[in-house]
PDB file with SEQRES, HELIX, SHEET and CRYST1 records, atoms N, CA, C and O in Angstrom:
SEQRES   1 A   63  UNK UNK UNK UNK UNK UNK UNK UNK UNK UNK UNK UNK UNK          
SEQRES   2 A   63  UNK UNK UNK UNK UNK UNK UNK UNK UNK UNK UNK UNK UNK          
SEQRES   3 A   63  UNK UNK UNK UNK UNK UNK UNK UNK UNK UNK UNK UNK UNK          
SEQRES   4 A   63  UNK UNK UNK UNK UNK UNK UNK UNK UNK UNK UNK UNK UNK          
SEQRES   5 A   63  UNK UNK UNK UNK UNK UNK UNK UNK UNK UNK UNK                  
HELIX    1 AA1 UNK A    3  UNK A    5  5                                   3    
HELIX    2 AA2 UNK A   10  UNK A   26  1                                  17    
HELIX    3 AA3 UNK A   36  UNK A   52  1                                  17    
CRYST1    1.000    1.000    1.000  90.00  90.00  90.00 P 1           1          
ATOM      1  N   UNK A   1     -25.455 -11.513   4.989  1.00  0.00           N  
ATOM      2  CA  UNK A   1     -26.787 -11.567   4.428  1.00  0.00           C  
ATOM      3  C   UNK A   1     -27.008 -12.901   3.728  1.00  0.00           C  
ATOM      4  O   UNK A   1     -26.129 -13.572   3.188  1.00  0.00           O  
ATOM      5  N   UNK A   2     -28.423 -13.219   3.819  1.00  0.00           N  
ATOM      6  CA  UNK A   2     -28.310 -15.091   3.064  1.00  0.00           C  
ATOM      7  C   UNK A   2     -30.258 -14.322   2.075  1.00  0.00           C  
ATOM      8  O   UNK A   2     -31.083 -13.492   2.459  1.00  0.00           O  
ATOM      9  N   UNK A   3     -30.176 -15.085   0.952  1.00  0.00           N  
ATOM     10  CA  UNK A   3     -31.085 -14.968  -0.259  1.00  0.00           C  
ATOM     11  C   UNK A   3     -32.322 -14.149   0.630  1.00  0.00           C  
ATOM     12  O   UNK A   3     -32.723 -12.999   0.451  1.00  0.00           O  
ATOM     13  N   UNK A   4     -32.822 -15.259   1.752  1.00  0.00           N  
ATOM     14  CA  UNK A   4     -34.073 -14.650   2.163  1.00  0.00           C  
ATOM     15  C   UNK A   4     -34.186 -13.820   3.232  1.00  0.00           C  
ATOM     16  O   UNK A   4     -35.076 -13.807   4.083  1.00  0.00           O  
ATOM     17  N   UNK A   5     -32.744 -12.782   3.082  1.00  0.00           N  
ATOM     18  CA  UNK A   5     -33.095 -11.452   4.228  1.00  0.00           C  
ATOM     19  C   UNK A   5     -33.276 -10.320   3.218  1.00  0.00           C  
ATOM     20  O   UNK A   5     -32.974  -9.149   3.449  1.00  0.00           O  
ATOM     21  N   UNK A   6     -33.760 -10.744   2.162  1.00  0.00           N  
ATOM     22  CA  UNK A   6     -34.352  -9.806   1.031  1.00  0.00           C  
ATOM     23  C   UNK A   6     -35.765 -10.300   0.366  1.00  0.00           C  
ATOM     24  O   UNK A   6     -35.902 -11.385  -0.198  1.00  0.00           O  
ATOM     25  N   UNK A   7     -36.881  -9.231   0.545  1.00  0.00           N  
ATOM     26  CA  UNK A   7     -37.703  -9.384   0.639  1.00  0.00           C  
ATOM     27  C   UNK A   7     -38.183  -9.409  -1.031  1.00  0.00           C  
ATOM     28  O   UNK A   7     -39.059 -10.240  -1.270  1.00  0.00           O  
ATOM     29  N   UNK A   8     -37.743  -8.659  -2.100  1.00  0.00           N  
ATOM     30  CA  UNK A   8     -38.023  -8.843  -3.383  1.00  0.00           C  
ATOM     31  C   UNK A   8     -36.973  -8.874  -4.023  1.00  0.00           C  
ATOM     32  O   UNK A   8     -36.096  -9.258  -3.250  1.00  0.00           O  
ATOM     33  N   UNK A   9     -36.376  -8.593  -5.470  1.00  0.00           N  
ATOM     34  CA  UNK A   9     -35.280  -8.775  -6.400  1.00  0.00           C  
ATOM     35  C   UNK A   9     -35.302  -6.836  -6.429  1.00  0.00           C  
ATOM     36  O   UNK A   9     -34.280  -6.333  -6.894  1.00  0.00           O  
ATOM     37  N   UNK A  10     -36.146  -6.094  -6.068  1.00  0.00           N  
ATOM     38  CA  UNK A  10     -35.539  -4.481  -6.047  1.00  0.00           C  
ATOM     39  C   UNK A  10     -34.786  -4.387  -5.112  1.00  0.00           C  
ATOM     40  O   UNK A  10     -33.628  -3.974  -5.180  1.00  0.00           O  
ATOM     41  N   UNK A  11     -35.432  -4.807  -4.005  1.00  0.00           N  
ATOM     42  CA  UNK A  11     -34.151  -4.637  -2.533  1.00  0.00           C  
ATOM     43  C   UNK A  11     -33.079  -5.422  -2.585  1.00  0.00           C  
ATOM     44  O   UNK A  11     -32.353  -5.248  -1.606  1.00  0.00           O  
ATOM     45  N   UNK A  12     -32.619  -6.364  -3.478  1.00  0.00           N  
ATOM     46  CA  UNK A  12     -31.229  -6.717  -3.383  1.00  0.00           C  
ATOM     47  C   UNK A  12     -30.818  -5.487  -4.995  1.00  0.00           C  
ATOM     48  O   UNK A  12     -29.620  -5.213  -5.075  1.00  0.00           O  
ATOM     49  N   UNK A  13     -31.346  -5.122  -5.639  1.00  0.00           N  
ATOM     50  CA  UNK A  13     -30.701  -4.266  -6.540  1.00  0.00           C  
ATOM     51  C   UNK A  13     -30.456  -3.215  -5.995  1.00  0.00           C  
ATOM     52  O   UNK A  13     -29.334  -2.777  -6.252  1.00  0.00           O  
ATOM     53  N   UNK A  14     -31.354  -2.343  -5.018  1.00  0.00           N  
ATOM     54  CA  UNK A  14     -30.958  -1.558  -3.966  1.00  0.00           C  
ATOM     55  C   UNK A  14     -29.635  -1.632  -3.031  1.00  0.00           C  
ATOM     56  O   UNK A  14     -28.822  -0.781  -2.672  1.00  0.00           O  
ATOM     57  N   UNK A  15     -29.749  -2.758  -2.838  1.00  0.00           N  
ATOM     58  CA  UNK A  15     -28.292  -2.622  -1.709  1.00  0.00           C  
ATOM     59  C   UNK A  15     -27.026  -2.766  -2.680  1.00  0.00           C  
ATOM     60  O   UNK A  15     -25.934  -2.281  -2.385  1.00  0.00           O  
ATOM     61  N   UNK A  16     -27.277  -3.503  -3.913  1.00  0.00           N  
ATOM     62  CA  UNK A  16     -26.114  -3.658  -4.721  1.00  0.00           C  
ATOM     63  C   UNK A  16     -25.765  -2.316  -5.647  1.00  0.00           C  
ATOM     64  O   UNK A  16     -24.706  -2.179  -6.259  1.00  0.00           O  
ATOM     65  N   UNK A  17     -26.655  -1.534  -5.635  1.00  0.00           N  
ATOM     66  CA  UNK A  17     -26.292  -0.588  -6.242  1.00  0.00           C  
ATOM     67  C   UNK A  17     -25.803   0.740  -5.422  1.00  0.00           C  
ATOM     68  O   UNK A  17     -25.561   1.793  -6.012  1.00  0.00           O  
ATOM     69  N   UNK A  18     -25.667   0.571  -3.837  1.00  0.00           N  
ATOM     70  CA  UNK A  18     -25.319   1.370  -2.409  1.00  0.00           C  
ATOM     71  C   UNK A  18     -23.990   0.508  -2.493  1.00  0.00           C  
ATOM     72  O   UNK A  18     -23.045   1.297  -2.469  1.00  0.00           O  
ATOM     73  N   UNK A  19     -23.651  -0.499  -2.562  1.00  0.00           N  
ATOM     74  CA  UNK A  19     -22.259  -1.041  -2.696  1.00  0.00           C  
ATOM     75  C   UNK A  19     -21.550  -0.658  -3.375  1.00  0.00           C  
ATOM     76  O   UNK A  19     -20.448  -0.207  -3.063  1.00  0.00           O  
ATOM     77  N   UNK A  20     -22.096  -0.758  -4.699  1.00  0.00           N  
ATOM     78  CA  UNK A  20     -21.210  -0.274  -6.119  1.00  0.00           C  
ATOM     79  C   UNK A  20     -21.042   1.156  -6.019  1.00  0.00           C  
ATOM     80  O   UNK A  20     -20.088   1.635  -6.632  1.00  0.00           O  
ATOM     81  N   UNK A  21     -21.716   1.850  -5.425  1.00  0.00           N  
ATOM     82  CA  UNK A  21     -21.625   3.264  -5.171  1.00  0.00           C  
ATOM     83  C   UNK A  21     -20.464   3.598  -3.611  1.00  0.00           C  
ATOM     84  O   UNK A  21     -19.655   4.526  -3.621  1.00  0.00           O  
ATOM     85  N   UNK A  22     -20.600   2.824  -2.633  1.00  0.00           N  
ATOM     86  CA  UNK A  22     -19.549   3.158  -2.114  1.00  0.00           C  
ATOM     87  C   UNK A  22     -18.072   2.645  -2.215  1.00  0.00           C  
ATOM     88  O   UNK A  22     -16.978   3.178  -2.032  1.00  0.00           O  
ATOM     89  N   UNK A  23     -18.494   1.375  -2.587  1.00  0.00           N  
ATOM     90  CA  UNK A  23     -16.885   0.819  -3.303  1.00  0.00           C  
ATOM     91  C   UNK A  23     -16.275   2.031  -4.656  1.00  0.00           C  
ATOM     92  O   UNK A  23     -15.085   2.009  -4.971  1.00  0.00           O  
ATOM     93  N   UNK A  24     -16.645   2.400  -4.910  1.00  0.00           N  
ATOM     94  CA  UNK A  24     -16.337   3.020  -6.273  1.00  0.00           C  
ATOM     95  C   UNK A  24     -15.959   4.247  -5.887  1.00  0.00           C  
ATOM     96  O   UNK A  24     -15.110   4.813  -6.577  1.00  0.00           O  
ATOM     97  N   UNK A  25     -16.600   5.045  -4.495  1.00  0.00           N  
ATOM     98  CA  UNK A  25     -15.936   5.924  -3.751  1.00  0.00           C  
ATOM     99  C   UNK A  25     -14.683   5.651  -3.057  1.00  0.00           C  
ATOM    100  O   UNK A  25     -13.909   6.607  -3.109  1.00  0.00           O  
ATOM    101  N   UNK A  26     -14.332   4.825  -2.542  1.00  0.00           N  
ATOM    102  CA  UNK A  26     -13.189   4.277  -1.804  1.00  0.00           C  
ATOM    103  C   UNK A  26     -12.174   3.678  -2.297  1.00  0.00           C  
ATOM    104  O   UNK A  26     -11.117   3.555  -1.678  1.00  0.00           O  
ATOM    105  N   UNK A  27     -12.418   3.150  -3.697  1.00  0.00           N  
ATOM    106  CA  UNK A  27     -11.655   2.294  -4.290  1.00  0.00           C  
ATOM    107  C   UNK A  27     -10.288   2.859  -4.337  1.00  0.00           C  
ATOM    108  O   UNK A  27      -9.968   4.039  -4.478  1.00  0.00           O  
ATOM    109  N   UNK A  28      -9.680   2.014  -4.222  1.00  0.00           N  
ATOM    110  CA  UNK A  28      -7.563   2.269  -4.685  1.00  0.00           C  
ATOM    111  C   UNK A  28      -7.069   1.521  -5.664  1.00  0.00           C  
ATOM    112  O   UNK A  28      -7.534   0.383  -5.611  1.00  0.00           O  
ATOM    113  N   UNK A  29      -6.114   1.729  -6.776  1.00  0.00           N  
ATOM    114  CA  UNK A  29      -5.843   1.512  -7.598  1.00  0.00           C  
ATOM    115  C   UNK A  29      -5.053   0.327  -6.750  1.00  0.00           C  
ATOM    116  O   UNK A  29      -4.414   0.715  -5.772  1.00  0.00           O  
ATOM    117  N   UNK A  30      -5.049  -1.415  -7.124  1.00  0.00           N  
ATOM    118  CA  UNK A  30      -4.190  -2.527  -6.299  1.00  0.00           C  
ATOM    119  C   UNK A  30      -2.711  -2.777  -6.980  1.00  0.00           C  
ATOM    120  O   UNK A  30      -2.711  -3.269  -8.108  1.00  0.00           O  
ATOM    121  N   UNK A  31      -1.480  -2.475  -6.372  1.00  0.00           N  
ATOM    122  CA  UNK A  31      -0.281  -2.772  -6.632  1.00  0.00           C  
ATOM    123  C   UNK A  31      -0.271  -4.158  -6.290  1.00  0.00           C  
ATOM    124  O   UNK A  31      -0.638  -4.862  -5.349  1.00  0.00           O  
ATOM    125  N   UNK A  32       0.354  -4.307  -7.545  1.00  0.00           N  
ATOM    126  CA  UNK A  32       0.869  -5.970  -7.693  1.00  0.00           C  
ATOM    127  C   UNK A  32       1.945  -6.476  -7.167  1.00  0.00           C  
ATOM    128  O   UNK A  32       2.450  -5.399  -6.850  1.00  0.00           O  
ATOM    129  N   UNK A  33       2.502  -7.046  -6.910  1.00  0.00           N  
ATOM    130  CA  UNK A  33       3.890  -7.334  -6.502  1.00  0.00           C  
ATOM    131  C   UNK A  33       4.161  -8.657  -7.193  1.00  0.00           C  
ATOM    132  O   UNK A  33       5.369  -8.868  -7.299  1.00  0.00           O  
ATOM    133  N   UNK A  34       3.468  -9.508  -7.640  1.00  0.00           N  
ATOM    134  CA  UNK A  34       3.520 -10.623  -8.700  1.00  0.00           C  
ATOM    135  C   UNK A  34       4.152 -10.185 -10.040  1.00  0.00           C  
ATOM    136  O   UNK A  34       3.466  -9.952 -11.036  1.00  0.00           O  
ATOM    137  N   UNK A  35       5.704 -10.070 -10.004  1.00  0.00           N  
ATOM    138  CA  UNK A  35       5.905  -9.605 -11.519  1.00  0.00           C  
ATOM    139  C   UNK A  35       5.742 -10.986 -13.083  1.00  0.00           C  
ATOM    140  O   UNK A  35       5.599 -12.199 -13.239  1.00  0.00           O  
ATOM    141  N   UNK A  36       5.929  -9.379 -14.118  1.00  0.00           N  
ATOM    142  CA  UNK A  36       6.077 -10.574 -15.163  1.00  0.00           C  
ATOM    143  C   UNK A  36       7.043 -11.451 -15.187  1.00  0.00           C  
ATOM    144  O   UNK A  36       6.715 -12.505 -15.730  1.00  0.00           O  
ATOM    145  N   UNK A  37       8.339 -11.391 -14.715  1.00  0.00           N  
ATOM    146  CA  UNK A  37       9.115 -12.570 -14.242  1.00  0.00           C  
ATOM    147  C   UNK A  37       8.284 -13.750 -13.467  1.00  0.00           C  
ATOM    148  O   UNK A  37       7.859 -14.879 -13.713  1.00  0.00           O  
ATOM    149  N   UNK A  38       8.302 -13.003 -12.604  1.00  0.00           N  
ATOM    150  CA  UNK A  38       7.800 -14.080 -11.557  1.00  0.00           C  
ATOM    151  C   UNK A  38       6.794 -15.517 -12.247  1.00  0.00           C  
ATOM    152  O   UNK A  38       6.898 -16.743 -12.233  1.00  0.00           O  
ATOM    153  N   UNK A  39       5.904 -14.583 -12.767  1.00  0.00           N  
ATOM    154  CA  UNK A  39       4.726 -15.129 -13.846  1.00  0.00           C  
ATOM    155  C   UNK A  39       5.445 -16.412 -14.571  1.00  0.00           C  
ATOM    156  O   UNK A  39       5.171 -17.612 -14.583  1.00  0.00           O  
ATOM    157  N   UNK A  40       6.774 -15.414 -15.336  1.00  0.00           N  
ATOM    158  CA  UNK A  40       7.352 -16.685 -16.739  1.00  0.00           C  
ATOM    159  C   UNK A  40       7.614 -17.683 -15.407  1.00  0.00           C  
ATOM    160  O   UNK A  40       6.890 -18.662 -15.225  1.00  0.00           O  
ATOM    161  N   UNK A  41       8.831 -17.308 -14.399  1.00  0.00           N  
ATOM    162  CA  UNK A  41       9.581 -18.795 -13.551  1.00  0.00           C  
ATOM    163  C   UNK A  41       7.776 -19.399 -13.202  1.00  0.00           C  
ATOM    164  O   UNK A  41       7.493 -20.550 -13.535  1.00  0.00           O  
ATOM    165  N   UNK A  42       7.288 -18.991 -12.897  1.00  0.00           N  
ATOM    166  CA  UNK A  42       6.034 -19.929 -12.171  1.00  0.00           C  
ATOM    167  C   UNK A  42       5.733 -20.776 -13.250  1.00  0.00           C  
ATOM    168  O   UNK A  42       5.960 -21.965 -13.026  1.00  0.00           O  
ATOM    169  N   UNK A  43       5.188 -20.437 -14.599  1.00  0.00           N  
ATOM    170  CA  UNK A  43       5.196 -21.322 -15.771  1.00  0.00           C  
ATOM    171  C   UNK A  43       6.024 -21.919 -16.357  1.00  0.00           C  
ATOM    172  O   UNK A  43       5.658 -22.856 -17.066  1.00  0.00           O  
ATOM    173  N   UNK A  44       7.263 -21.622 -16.273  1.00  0.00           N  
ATOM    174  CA  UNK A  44       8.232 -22.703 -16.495  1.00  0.00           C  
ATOM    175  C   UNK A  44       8.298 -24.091 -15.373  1.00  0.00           C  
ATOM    176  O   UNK A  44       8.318 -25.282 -15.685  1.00  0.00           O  
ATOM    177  N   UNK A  45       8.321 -23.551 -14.135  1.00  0.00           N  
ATOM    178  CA  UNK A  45       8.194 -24.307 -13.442  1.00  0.00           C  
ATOM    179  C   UNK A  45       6.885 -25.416 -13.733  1.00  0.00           C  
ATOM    180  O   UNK A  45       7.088 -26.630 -13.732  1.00  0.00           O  
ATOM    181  N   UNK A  46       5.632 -24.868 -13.961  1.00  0.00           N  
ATOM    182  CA  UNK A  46       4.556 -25.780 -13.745  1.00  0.00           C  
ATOM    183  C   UNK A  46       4.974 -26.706 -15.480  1.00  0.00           C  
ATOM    184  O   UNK A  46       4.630 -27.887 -15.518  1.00  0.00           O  
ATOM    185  N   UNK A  47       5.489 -26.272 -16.429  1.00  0.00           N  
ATOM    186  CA  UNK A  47       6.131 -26.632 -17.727  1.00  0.00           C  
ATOM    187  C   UNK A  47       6.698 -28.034 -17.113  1.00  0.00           C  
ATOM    188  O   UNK A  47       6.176 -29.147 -17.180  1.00  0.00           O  
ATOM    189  N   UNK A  48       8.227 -27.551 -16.341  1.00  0.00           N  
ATOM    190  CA  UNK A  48       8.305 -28.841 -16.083  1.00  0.00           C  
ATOM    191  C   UNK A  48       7.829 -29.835 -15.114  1.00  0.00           C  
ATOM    192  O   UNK A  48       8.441 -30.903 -15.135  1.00  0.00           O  
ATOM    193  N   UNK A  49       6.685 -29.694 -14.107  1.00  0.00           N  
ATOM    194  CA  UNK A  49       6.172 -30.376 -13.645  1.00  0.00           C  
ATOM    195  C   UNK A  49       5.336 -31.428 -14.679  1.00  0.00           C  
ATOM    196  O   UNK A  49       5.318 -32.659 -14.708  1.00  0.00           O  
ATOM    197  N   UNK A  50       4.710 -30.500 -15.444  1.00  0.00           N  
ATOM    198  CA  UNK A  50       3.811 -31.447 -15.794  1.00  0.00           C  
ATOM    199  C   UNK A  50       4.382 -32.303 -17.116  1.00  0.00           C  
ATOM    200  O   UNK A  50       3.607 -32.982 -17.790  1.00  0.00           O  
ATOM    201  N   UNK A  51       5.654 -32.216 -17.388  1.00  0.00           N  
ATOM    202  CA  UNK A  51       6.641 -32.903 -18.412  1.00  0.00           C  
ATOM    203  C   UNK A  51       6.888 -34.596 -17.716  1.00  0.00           C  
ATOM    204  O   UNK A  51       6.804 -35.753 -18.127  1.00  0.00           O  
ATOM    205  N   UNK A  52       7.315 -33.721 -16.133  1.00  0.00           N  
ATOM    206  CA  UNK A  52       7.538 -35.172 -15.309  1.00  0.00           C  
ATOM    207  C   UNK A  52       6.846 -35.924 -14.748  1.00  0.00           C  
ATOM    208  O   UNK A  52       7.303 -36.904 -14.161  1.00  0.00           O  
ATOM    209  N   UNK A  53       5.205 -35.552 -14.814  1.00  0.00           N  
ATOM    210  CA  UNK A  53       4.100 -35.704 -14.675  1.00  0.00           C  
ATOM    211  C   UNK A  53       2.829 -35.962 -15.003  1.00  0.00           C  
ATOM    212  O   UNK A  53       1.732 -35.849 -14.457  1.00  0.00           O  
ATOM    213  N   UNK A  54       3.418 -36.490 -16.454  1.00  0.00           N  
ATOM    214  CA  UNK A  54       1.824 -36.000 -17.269  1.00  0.00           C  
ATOM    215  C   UNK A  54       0.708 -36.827 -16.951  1.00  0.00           C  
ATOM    216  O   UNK A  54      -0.210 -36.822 -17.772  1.00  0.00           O  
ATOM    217  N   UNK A  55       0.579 -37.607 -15.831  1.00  0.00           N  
ATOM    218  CA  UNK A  55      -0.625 -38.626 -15.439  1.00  0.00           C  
ATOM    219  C   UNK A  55      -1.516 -37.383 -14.532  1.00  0.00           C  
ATOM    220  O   UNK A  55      -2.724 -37.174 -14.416  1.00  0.00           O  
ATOM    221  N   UNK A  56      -0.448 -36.777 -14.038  1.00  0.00           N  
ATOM    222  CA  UNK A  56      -1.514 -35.851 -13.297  1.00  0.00           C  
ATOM    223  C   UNK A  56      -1.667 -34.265 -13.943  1.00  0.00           C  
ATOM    224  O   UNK A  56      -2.037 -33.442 -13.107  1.00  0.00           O  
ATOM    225  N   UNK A  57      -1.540 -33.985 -14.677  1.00  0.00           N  
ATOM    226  CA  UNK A  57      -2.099 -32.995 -16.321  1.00  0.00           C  
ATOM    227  C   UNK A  57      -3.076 -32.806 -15.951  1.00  0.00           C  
ATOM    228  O   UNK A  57      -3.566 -33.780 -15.380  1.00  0.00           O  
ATOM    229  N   UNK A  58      -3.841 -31.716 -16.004  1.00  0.00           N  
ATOM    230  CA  UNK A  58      -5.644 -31.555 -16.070  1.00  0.00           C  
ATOM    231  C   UNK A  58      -5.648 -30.962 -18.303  1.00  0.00           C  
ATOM    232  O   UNK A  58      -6.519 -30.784 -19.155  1.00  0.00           O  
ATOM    233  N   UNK A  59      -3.980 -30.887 -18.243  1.00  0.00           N  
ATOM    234  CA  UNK A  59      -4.717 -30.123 -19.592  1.00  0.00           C  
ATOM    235  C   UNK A  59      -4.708 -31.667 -20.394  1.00  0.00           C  
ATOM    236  O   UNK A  59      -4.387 -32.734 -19.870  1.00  0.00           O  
ATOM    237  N   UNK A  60      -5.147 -31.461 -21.786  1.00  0.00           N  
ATOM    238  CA  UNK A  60      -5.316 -33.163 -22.637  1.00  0.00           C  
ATOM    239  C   UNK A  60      -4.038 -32.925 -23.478  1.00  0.00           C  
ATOM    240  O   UNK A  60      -3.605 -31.774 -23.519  1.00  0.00           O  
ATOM    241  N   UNK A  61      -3.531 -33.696 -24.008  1.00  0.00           N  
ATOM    242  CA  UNK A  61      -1.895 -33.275 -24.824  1.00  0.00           C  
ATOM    243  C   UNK A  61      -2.591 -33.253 -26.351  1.00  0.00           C  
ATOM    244  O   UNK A  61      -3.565 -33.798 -26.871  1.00  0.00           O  
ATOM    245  N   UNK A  62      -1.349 -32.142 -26.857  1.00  0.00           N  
ATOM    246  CA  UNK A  62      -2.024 -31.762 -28.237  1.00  0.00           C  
ATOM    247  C   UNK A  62      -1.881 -32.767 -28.941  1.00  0.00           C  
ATOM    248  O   UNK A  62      -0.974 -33.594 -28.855  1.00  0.00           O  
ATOM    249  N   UNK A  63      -2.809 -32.753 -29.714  1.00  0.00           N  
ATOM    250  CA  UNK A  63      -2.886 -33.697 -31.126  1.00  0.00           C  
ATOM    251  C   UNK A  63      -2.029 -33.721 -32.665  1.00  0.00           C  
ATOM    252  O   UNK A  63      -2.321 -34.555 -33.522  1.00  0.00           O  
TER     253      UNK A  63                                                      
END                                                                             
């Protein structure tokens, strides 16, 4: 669907509220498989990247 295969702002609240109503019927609770380990090594890792790296940092270094 693209903006103008809706003819006013009720008919896209209409279809969004037929979505939210059947997603919400179907829905499944999502198993993670990303543990909290996993989480810390990934941030340690990006820790020391950006130690050996800090030109390419998006964060600003503390003050």
């Amino acid at each position: 669907m693209a903006p103008n295969d809706f003819t006013d702002l009720a008919q896209v609240g209409n279809r969004l509220r037929a979505f939210e109503d059947r997603y919400n019927a179907t829905a499944q609770p999502f198993q993670w498989k990303f543990t909290h380990s996993d989480l810390d090594d990934l941030l340690a890792r990006l820790d020391r990247h950006t130690a050996d790296h800090p030109e390419e940092s998006s964060v600003a270094p503390a003050a």
